[in-house]
RODO-76918 format. One line per field, with one value per residue (C-alpha): residue number from 1; residue in one letter; x, y, z. Coordinates in nm, 3 decimals. Layout:
BEGIN
n = NUM,... $
res = a,... $
x = X,... $
y = Y,... $
z = Z,... $
This chain:
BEGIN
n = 1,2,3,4,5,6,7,8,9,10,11,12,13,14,15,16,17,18,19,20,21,22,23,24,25,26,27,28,29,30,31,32,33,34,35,36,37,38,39,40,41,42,43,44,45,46,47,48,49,50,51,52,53,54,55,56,57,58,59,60,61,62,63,64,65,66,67,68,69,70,71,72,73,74,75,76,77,78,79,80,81,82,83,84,85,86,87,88,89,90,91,92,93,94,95,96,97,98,99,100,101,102,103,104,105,106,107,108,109,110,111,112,113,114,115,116,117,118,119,120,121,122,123,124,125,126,127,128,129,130,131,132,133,134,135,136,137,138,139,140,141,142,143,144,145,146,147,148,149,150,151,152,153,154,155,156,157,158,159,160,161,162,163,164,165,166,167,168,169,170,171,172,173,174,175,176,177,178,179,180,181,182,183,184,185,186,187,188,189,190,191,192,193,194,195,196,197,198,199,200,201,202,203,204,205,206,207,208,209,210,211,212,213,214,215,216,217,218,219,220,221,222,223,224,225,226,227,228,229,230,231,232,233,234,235,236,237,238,239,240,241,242,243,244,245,246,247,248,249,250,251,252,253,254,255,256,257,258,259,260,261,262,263,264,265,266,267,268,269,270,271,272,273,274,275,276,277,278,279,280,281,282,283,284,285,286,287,288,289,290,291,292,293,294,295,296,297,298,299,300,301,302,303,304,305,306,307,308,309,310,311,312,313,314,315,316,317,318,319,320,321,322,323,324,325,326,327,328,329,330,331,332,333,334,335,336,337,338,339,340,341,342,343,344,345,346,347,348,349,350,351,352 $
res = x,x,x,x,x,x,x,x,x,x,x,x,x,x,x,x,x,x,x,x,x,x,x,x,x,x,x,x,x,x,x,x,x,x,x,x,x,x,x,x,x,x,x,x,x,x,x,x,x,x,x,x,x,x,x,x,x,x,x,x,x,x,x,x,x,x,x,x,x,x,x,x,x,x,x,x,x,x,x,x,x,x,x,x,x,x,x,x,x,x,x,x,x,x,x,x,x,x,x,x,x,x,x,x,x,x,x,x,x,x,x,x,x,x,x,x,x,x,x,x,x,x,x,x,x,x,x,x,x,x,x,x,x,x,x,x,x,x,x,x,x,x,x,x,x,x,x,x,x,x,x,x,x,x,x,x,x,x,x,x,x,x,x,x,x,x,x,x,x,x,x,x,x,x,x,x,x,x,x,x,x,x,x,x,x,x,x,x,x,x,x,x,x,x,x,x,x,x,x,x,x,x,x,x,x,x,x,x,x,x,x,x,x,x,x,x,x,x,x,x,x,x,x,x,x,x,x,x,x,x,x,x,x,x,x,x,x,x,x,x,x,x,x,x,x,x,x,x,x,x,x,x,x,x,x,x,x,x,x,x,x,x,x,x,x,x,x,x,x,x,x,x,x,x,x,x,x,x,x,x,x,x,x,x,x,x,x,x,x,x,x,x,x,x,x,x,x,x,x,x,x,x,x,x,x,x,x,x,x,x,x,x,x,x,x,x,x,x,x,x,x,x,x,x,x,x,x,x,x,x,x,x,x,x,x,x,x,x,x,x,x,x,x,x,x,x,x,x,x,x,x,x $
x = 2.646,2.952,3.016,3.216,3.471,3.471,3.626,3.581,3.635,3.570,3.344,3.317,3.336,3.169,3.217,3.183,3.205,3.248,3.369,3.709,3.807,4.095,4.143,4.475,4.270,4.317,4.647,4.587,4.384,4.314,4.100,3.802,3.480,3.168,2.896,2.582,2.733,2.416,2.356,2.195,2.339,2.379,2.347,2.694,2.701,2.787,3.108,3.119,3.414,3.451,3.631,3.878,3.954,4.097,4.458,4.445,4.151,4.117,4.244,3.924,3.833,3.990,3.708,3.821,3.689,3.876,3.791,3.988,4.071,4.140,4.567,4.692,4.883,4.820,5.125,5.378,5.213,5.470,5.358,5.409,5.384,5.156,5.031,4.709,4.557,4.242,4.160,4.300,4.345,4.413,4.191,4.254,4.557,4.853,5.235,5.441,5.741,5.946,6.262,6.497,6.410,6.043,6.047,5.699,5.655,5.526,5.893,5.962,6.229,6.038,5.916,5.610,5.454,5.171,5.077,4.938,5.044,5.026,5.282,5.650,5.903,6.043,5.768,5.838,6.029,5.910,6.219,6.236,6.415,6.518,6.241,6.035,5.987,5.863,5.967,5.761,6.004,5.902,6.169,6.106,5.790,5.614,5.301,5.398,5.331,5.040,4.965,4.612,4.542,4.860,5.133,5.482,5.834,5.913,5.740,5.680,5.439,5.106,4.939,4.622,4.795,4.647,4.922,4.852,5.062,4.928,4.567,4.410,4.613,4.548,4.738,4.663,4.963,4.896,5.057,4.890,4.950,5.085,4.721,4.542,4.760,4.736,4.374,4.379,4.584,4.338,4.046,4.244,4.288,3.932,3.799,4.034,4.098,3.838,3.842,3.892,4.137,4.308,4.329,4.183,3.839,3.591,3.591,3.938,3.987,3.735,3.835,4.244,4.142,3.936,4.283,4.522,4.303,4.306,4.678,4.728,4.483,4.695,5.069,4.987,5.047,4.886,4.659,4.520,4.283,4.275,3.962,3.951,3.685,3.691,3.606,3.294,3.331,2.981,3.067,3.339,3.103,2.822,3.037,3.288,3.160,3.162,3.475,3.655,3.551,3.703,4.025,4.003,3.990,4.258,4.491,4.380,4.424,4.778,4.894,4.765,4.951,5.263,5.233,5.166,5.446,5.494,5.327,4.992,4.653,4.497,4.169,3.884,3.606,3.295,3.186,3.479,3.582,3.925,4.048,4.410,4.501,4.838,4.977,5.321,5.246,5.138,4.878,5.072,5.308,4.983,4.874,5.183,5.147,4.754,4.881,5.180,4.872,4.638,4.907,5.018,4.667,4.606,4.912,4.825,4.691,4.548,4.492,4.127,4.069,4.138,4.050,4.275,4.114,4.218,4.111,4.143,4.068,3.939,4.073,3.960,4.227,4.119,4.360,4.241,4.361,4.139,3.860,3.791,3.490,3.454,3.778,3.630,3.690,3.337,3.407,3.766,3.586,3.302,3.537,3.725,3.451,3.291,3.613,3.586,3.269,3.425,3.677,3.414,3.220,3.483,3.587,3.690,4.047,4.227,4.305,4.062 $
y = 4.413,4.400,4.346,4.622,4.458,4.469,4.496,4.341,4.605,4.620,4.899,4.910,4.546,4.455,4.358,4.538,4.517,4.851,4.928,4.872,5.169,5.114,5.413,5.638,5.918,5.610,5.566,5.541,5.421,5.663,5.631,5.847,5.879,5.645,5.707,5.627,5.295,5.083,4.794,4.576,4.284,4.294,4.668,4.917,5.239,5.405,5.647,5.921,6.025,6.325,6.357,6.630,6.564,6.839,6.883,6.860,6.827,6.789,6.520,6.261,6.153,5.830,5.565,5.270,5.224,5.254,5.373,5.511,5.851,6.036,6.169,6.486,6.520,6.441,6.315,6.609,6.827,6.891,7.005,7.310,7.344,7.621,7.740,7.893,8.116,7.953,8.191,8.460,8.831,8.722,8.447,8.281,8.462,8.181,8.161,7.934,7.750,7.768,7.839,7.600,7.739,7.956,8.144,8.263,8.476,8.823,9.054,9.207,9.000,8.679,8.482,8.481,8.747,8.708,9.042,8.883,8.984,8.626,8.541,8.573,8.773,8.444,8.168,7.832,7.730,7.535,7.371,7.142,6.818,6.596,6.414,6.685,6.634,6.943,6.995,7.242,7.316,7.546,7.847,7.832,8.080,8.176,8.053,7.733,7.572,7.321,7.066,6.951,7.086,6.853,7.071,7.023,7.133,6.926,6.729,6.624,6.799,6.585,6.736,6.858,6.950,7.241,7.472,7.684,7.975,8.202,8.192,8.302,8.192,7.846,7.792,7.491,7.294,7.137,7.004,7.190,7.271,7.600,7.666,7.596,7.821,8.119,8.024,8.049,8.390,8.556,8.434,8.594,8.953,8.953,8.901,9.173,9.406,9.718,9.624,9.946,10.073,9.787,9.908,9.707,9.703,9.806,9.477,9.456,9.776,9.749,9.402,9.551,9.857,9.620,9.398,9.750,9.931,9.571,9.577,9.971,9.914,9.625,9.772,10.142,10.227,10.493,10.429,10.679,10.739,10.935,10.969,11.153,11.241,11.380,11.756,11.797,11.417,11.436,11.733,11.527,11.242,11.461,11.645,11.387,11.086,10.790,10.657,10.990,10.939,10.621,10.745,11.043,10.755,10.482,10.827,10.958,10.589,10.583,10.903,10.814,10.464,10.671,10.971,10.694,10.466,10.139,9.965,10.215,10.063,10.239,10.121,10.211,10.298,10.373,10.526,10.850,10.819,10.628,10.529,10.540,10.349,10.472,10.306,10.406,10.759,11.099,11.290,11.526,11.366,11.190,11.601,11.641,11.329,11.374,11.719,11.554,11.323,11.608,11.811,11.537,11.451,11.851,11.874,11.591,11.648,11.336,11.422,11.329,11.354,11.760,11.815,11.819,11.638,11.779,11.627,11.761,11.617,11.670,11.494,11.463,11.282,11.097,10.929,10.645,10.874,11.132,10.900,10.987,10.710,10.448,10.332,10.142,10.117,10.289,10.562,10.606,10.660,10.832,11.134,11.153,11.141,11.439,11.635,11.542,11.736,11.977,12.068,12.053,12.301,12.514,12.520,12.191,12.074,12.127,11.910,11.909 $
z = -6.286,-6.135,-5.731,-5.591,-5.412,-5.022,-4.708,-4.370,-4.099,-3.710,-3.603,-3.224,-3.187,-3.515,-3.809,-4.117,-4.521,-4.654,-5.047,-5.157,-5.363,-5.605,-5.795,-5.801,-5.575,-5.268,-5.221,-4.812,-4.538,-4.245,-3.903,-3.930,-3.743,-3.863,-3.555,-3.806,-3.965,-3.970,-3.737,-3.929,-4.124,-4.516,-4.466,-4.606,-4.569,-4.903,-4.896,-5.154,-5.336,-5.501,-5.853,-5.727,-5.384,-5.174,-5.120,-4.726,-4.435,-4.053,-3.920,-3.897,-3.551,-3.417,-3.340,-3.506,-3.828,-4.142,-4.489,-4.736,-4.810,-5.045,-5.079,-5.078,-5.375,-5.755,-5.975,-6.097,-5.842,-5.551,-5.231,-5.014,-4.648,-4.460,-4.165,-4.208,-3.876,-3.772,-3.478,-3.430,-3.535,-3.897,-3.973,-4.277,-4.338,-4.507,-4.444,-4.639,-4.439,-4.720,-4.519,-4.324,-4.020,-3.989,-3.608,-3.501,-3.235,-3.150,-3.219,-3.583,-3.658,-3.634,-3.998,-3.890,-3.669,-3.427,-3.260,-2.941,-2.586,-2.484,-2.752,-2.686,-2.901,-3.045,-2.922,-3.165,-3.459,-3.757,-3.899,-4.258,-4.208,-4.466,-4.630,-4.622,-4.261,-4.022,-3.670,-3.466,-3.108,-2.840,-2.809,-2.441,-2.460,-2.155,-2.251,-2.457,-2.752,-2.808,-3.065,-3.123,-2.755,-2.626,-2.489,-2.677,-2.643,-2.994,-3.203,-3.569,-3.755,-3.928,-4.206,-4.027,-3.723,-3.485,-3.350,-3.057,-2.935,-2.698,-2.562,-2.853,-3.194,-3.380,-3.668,-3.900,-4.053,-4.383,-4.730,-5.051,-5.452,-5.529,-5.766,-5.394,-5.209,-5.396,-5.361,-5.025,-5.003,-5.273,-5.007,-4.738,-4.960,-5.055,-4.659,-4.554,-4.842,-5.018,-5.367,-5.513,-5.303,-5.227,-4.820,-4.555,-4.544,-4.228,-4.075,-4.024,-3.896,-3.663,-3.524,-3.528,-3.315,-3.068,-3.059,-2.999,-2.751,-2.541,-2.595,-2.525,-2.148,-2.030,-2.107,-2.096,-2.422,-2.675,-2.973,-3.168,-3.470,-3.759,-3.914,-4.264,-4.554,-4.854,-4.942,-5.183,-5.323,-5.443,-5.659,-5.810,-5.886,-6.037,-6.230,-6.397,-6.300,-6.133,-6.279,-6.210,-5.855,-5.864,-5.952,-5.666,-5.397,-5.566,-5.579,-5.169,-5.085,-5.205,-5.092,-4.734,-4.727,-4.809,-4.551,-4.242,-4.120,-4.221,-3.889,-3.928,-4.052,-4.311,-4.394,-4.633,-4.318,-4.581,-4.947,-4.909,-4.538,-4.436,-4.077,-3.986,-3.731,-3.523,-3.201,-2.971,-3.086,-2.869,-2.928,-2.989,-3.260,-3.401,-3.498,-3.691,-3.886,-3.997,-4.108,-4.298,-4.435,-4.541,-4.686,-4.954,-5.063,-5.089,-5.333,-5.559,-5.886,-6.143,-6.475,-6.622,-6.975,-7.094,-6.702,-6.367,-6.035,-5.708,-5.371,-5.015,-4.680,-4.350,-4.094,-3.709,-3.453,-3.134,-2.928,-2.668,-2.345,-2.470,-2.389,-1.994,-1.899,-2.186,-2.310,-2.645,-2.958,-3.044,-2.805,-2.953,-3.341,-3.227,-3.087,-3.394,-3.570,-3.401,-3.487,-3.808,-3.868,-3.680,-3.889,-4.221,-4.038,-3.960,-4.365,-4.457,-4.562,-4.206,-3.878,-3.567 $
């Protein structure tokens, strides 16, 4: 049998033989934890590679011991730099720095947009260098700009860098393949989306109204909610079908994304029942657009088979000044809710 070749290394004042790896995958050598090394003599600690290494990790913990790792890129496969939200509002969601210069910050016209009070309008800038260098500088934001927990106003960017702006956003940095960034995005659709639909799903809703009505209490704003079912869906489904049903809420789904504003949520909120989700508006503009909402479902019509589907809604509106001693995002859906079955009991198909 052949030896594996070795290496002497110091481990907290000791010395070491650990493997020598010398395939392609090890191009580098990089610090990384080893608490559970053993002590005795003769004894290495076997390091497992796998056969497709990932395209980027967390940086390893410095403690002096070095092995090698695997490298981020295979030949003829170029990388791409992201920032992928760690915490936040959008967790997992993925940007791409593709541009000279990528702003982030909380205002509309910033690349990429962070919705957080505690981020400013135009909080730091990731620029490209040559060399495929990145350079993350603080814009001069109110609450600054952190890198792995260190406080910057520049500095160069590490593959497996933390980025911090505002008290509750991490973003990773990190160097991927285009096949593992699409990856990632389709993870991010799939945690946030309804499959059928394509809308967001419950979970996001509900964690994006919890983030607004915080929002709306500290700067006095309105938030509202729109909460809308479908008329006789059952009959639908028992009389055509499943798949005809189906095709009733891919249509409603549509129509609702196009009667909202651009900046509304609309979310799938169970089996026939969607959420809109409206800030900046009053209550008594936020009437006039759930009316503008049920009147284009009411006038759509999708041909099934020799048959025509129609579909109408009832729709119950809540907004978060409405709500007199619990100011929550429960309380906020619970009173839209109750006009919601108010307006199926009082004939379906109309605004309460």
């Amino acid at each position: 049998m052949n030896r594996v070749g070795m290496n002497r290394v110091t481990v907290e004042g000791r010395a070491v033989e650990v493997p020598t790896h010398t395939t392609a995958k090890f191009a580098k050598v990089v610090p990384i934890s080893m608490p559970d090394l053993p002590r005795e003599p003769g004894e290495v600690k076997k390091v497992a590679a796998s056969s497709s290494p990932p395209a980027w990790q967390d940086p390893p913990t410095l403690r002096g011991s070095m092995v090698a790792l695997p490298t981020t890129v295979t030949a003829g496969s170029p990388q791409r730099a992201l920032l992928t939200v760690l915490v936040g509002l959008d967790a997992g969601r993925v940007f791409t720095l593709g541009r000279a210069e990528t702003v982030i910050g909380r205002g509309h016209a910033a690349t990429i947009s962070i919705d957080e009070s505690g981020v400013s309008r135009r909080h730091a800038v990731v620029r490209r260098m040559d060399g495929d260098r990145y350079v993350l500088q603080d814009l001069g934001s109110a609450n600054g700009t952190f890198v792995n927990e260190r406080r910057v106003e520049r500095a160069d960017l590490v593959n497996g860098d933390r980025v911090q702006v505002g008290p509750a956003t991490v973003l990773r940095f990190g160097l991927t393949r285009a096949d593992e960034e699409a990856l990632a995005r389709q993870l991010y659709e799939s945690s946030t989306r309804d499959a059928l639909t394509h809308l967001y799903n419950r979970r996001y809703a509900s964690e994006r109204l919890r983030a607004e009505i915080a929002y709306a209490e500290r700067h006095g704003t309105q938030v509202s909610v729109l909460l809308f079912d479908l008329d006789h869906f059952k009959r639908t489904n028992d009389t055509f079908g499943h798949a005809a049903g189906d095709a009733v809420l891919r249509v409603v789904a549509a129509e609702a994304s196009k009667a909202v504003r651009a900046e509304d949520v609309v979310a799938r909120y169970g089996g026939e029942e969607f959420l809109v989700l409206v800030r900046g508006v009053s209550p008594e503009n936020v009437r006039v657009l759930a009316e503008r909402l049920r009147r284009a479902i009411e006038g759509v019509s999708i041909p099934w088979g020799s048959e025509t589907l129609n579909a109408t809604v009832s729709v119950g509106v809540a907004s978060l000044s409405e709500c007199r001693e619990t100011r929550t995002a429960d309380a906020l859906v619970s009173l839209a809710d109750g006009r919601l079955y108010r307006a199926k009991a009082a004939g379906r198909n109309q605004v309460c």
